[in-house]
Structures are given as C-alpha cells and as structure tokens.
N, CA, C and O of each residue as an XYZ file, in Angstrom:
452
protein
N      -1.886    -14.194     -8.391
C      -1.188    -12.980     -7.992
C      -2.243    -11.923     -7.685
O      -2.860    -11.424     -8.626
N      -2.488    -11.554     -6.452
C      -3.807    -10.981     -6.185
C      -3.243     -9.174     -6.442
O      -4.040     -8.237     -6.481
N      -1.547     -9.009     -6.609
C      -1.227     -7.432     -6.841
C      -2.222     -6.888     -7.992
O      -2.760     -5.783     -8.068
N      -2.321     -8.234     -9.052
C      -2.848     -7.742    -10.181
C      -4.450     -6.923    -10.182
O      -4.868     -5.953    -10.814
N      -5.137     -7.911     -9.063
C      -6.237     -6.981     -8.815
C      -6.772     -5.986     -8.006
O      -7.855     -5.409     -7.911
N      -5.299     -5.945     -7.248
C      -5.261     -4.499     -6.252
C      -5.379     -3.476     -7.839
O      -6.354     -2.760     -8.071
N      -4.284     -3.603     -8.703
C      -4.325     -2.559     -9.337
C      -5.469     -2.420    -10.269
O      -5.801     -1.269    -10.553
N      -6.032     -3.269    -10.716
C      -7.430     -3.423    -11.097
C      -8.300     -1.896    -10.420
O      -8.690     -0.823    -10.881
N      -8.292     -2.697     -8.872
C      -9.363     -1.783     -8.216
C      -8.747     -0.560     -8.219
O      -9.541      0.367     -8.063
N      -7.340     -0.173     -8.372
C      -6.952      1.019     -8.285
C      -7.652      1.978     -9.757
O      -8.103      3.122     -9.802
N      -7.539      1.248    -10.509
C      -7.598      1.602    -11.981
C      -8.963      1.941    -11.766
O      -9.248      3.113    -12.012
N     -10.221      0.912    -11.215
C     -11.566      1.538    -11.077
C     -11.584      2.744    -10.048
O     -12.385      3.671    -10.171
N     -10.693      2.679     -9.072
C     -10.732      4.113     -8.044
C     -11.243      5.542     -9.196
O     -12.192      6.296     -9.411
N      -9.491      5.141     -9.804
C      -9.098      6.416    -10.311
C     -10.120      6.880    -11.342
O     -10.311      8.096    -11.370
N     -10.745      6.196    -12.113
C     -11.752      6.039    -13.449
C     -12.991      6.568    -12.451
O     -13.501      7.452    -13.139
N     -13.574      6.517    -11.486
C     -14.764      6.771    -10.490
C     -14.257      8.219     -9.969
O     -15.088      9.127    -10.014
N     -13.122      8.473     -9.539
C     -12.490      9.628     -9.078
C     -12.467     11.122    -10.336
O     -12.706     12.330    -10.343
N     -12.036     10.088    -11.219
C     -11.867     11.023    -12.882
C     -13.352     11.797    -12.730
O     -13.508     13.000    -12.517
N     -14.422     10.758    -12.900
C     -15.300     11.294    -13.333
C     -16.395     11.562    -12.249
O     -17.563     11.468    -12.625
N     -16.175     11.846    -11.101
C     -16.482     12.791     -9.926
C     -15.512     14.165     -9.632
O     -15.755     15.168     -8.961
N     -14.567     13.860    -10.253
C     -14.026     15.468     -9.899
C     -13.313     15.798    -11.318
O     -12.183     16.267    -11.181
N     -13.673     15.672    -12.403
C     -13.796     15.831    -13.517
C     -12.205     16.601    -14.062
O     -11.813     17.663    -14.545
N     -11.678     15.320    -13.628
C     -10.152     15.044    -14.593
C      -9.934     13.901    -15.399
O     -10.596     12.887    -15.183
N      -8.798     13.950    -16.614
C      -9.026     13.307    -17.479
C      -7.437     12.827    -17.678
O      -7.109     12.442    -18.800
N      -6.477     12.845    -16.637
C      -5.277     12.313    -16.943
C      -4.596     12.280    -15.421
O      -4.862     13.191    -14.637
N      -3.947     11.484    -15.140
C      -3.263     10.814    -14.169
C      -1.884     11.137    -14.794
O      -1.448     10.826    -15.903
N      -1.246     11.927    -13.674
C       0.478     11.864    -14.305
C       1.115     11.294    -13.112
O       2.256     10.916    -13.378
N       0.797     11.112    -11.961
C       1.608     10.274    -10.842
C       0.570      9.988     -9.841
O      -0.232     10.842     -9.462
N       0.613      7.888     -9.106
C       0.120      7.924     -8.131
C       0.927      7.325     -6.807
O       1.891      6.570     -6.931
N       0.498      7.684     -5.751
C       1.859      7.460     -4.428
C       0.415      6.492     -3.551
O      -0.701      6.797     -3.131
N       1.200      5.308     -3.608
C       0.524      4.257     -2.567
C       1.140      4.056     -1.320
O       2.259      3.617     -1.054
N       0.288      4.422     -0.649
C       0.875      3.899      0.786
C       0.812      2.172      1.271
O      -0.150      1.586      1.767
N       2.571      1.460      0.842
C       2.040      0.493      1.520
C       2.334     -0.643      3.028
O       3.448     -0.658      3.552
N       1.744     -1.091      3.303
C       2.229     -1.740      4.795
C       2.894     -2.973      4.731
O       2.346     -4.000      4.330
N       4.495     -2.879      5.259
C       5.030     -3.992      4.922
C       4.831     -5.100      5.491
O       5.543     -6.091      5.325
N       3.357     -5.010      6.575
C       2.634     -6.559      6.942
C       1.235     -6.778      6.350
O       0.246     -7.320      6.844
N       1.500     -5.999      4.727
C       0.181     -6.217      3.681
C       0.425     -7.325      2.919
O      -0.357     -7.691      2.041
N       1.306     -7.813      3.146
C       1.599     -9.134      1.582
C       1.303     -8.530      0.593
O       0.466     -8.985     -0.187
N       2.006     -7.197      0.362
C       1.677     -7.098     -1.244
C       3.231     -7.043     -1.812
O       4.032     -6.212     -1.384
N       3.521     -7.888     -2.688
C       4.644     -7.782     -2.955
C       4.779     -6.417     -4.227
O       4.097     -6.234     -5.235
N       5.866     -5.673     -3.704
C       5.921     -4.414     -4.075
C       6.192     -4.423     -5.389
O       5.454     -3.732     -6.091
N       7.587     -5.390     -6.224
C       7.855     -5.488     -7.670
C       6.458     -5.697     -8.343
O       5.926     -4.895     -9.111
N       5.862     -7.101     -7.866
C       5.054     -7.652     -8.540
C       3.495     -6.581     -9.004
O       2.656     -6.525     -9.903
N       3.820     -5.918     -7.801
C       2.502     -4.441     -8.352
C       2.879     -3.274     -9.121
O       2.101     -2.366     -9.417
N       4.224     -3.340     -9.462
C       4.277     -2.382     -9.737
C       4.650     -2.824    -11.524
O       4.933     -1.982    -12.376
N       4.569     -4.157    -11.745
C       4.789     -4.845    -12.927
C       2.998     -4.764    -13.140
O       2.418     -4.196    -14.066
N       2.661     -5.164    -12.522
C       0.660     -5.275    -12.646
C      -0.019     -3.867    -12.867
O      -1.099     -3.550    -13.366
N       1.135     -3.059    -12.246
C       0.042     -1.293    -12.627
C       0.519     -0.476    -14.096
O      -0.043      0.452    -14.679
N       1.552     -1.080    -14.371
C       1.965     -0.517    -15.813
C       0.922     -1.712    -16.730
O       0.465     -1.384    -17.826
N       0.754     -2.517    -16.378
C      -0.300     -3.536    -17.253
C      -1.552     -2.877    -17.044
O      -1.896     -1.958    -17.787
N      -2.459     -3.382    -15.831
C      -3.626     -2.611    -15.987
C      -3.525     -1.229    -16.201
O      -3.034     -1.326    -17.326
N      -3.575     -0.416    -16.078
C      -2.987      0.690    -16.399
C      -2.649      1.783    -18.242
O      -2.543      3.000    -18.395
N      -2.576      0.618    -19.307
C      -2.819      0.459    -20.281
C      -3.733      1.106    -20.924
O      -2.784      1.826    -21.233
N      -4.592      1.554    -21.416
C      -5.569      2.707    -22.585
C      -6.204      3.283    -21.649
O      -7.183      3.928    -22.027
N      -5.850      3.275    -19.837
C      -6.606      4.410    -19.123
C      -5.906      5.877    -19.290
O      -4.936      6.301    -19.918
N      -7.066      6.547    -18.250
C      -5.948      7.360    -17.907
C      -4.737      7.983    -16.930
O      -4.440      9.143    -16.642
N      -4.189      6.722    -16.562
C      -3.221      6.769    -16.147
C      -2.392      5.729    -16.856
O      -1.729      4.853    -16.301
N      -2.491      5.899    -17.930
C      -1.548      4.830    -18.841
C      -0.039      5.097    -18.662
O       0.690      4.108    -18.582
N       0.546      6.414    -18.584
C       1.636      7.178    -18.290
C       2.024      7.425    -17.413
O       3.113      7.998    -17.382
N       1.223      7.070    -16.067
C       1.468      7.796    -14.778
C       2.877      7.041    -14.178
O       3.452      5.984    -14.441
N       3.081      8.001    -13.365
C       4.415      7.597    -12.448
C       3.886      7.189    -10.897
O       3.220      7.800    -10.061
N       4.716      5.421    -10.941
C       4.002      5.025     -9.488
C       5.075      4.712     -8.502
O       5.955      3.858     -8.607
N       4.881      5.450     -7.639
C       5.327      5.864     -6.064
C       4.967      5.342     -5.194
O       3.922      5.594     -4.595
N       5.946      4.296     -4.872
C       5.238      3.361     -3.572
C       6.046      3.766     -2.129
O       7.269      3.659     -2.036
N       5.211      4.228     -1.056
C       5.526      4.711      0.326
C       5.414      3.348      1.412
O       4.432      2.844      1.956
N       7.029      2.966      1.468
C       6.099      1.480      2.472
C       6.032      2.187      3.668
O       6.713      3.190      3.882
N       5.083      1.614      4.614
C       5.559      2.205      6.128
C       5.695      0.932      7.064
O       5.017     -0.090      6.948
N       6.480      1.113      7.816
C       6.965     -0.109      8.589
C       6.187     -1.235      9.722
O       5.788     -0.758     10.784
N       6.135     -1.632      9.651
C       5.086     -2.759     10.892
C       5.546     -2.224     12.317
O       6.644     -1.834     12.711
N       4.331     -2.344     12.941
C       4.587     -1.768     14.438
C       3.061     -2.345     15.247
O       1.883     -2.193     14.922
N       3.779     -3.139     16.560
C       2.618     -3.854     17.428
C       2.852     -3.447     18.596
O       3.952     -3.280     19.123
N       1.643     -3.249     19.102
C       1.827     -3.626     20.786
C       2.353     -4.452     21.566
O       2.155     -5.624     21.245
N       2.948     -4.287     22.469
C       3.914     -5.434     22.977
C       3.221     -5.831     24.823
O       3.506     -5.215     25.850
N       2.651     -6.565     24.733
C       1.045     -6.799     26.203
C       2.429     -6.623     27.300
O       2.432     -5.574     27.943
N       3.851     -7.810     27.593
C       4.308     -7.711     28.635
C       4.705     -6.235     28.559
O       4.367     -5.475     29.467
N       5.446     -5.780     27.454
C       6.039     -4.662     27.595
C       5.140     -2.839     27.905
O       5.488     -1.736     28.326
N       4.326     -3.257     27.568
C       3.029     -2.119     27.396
C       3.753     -1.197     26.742
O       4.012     -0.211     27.433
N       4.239     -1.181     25.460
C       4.319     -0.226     24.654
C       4.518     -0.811     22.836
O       4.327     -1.893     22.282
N       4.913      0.322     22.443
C       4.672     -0.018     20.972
C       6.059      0.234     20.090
O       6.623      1.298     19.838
N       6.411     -1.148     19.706
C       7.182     -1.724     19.437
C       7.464     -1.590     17.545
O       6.485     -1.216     16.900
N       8.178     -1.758     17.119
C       8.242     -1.802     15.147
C       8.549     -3.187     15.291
O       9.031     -3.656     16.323
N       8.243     -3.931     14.139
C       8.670     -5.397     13.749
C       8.577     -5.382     11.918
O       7.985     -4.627     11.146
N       9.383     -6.487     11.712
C       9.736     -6.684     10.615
C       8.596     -7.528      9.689
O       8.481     -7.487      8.464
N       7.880     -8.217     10.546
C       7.274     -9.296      9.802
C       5.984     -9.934     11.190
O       6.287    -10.039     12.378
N       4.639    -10.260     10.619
C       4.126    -11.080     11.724
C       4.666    -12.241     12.280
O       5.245    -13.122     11.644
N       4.436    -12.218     13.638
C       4.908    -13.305     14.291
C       6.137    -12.954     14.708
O       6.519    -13.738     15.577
N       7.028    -11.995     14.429
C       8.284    -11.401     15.161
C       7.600    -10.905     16.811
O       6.591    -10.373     17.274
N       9.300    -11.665     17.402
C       9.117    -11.759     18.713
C       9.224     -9.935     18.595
O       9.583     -9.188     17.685
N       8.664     -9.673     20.150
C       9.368     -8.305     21.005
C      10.496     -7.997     21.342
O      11.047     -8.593     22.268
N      11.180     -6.855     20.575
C      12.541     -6.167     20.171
C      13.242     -6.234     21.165
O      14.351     -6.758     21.266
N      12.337     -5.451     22.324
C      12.558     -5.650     23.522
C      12.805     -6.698     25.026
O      13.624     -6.845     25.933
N      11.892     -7.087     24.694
C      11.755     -8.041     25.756
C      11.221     -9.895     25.418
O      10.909    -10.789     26.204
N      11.309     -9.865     24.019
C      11.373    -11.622     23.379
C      10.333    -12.085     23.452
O      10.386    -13.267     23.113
N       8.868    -11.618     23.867
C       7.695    -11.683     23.812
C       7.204    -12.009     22.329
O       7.665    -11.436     21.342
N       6.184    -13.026     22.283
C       5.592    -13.239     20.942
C       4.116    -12.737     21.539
O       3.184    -13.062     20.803
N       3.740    -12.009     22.734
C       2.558    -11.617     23.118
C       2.015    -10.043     22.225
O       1.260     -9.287     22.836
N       2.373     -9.758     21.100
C       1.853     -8.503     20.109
C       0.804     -8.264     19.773
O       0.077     -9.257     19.735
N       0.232     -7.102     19.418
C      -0.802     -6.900     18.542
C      -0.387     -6.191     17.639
O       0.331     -5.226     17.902
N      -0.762     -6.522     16.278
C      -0.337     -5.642     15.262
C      -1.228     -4.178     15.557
O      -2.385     -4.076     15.965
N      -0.247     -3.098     15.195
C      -1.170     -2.042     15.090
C      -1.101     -1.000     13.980
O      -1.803     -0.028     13.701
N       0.260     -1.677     13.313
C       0.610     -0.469     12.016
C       1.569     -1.664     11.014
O       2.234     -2.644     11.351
N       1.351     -1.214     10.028
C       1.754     -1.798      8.670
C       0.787     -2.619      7.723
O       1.145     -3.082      6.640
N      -0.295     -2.725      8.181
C      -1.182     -3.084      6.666
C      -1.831     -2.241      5.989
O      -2.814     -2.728      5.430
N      -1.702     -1.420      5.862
C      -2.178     -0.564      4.714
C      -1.851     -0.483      3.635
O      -0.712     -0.507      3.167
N      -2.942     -0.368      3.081
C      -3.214     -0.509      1.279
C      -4.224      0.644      1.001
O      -5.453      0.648      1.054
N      -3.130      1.833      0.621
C      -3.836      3.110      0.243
C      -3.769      4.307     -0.613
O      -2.940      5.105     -0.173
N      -4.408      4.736     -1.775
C      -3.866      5.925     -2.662
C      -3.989      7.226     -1.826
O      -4.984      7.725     -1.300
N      -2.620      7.659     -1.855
C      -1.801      8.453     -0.444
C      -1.707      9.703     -1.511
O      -1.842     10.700     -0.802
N      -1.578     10.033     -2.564
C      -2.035     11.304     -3.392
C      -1.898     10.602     -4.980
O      -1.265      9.614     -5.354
N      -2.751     11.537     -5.704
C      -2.348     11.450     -7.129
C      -2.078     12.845     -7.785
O      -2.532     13.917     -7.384
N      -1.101     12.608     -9.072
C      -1.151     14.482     -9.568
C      -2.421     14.048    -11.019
O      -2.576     12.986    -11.623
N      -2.903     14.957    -11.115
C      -4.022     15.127    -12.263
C      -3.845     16.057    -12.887
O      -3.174     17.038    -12.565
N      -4.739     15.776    -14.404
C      -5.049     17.244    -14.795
C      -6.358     16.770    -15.927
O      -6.979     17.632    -16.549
C-alpha cells in the first residue's frame, strides 16, 4: 500500500517545515489530490491518522481536495475532463489524449501554530 508512504513523506514534509518556520503543532492539512494519481483516498486517509501518531500533527484534521482528470484531445484540439486513463474523448470517441490535469499529489495548505 504505497498511501502509507505518501503519508510517511508527508509526516517528514511537515517535521522539515516545523522546524524551518518554527511551529510546533499541525491542527489541519488539505491535500490536493488527482483522481489519475492512484492514490486511493480511504486508504490514505486510514495511513495519515497512523503515521501521524506522537507527531505533530497527531490531531490534525485531513482535507482531501480531489481535482478531476483532464487531457488533450489531438483530433479534437482541445481540452477535454475524463474520468480515468485510457477514457475515450467525451467528444468525439478518440483514444488519441494527453493527460494534462489530475495527477497531483500536493500539501495545498496547512493551519499551524
């Protein structure tokens, strides 16, 4: 389950972040994520109350922002939303796409103190 070590690295973000801008508690963090990231959303959010544990954000409140998949569409020349890779064109039934939006994996704000 690789969510577990997204939140890992989140946990080192925030611990590197703490102690560069010299805060000492995490009360909420908002992830931005892309619903053509394979991150399954339950399963991280079961993994960030675990890692998460004697830091300091042991308490925090986590806020997940998905944002939707969206490709280029070559016959259509424009930019299209899709549900999933490999979805044809909405428009015009084309499997000719480029992904251009939905994988992101990103801490989109935190509250501190």
């Amino acid at each position: 389950m690789h969510e577990m070590a997204i939140c890992e690295s989140i946990r080192g973000i925030l611990e590197e972040e703490a102690a560069r801008q010299d805060f000492r508690k995490v009360g909420r963090v908002c992830l931005e994520i892309g619903r053509l990231s394979d991150v399954e959303v339950e399963a991280l959010k079961f993994g960030f109350d675990v890692v998460m544990r004697g830091s300091l954000a042991e308490d925090a409140i986590l806020e997940i922002v998905e944002t939707q998949g969206t490709a280029w569409c070559m016959p259509c020349g424009q930019g299209v939303p899709i549900a999933a890779r490999f979805d044809p064109c909405p428009d015009c039934g084309s499997h000719q796409l480029q992904v251009t939006g939905g994988e992101e994996m990103k801490i989109r704000e935190l509250e501190v103190s």
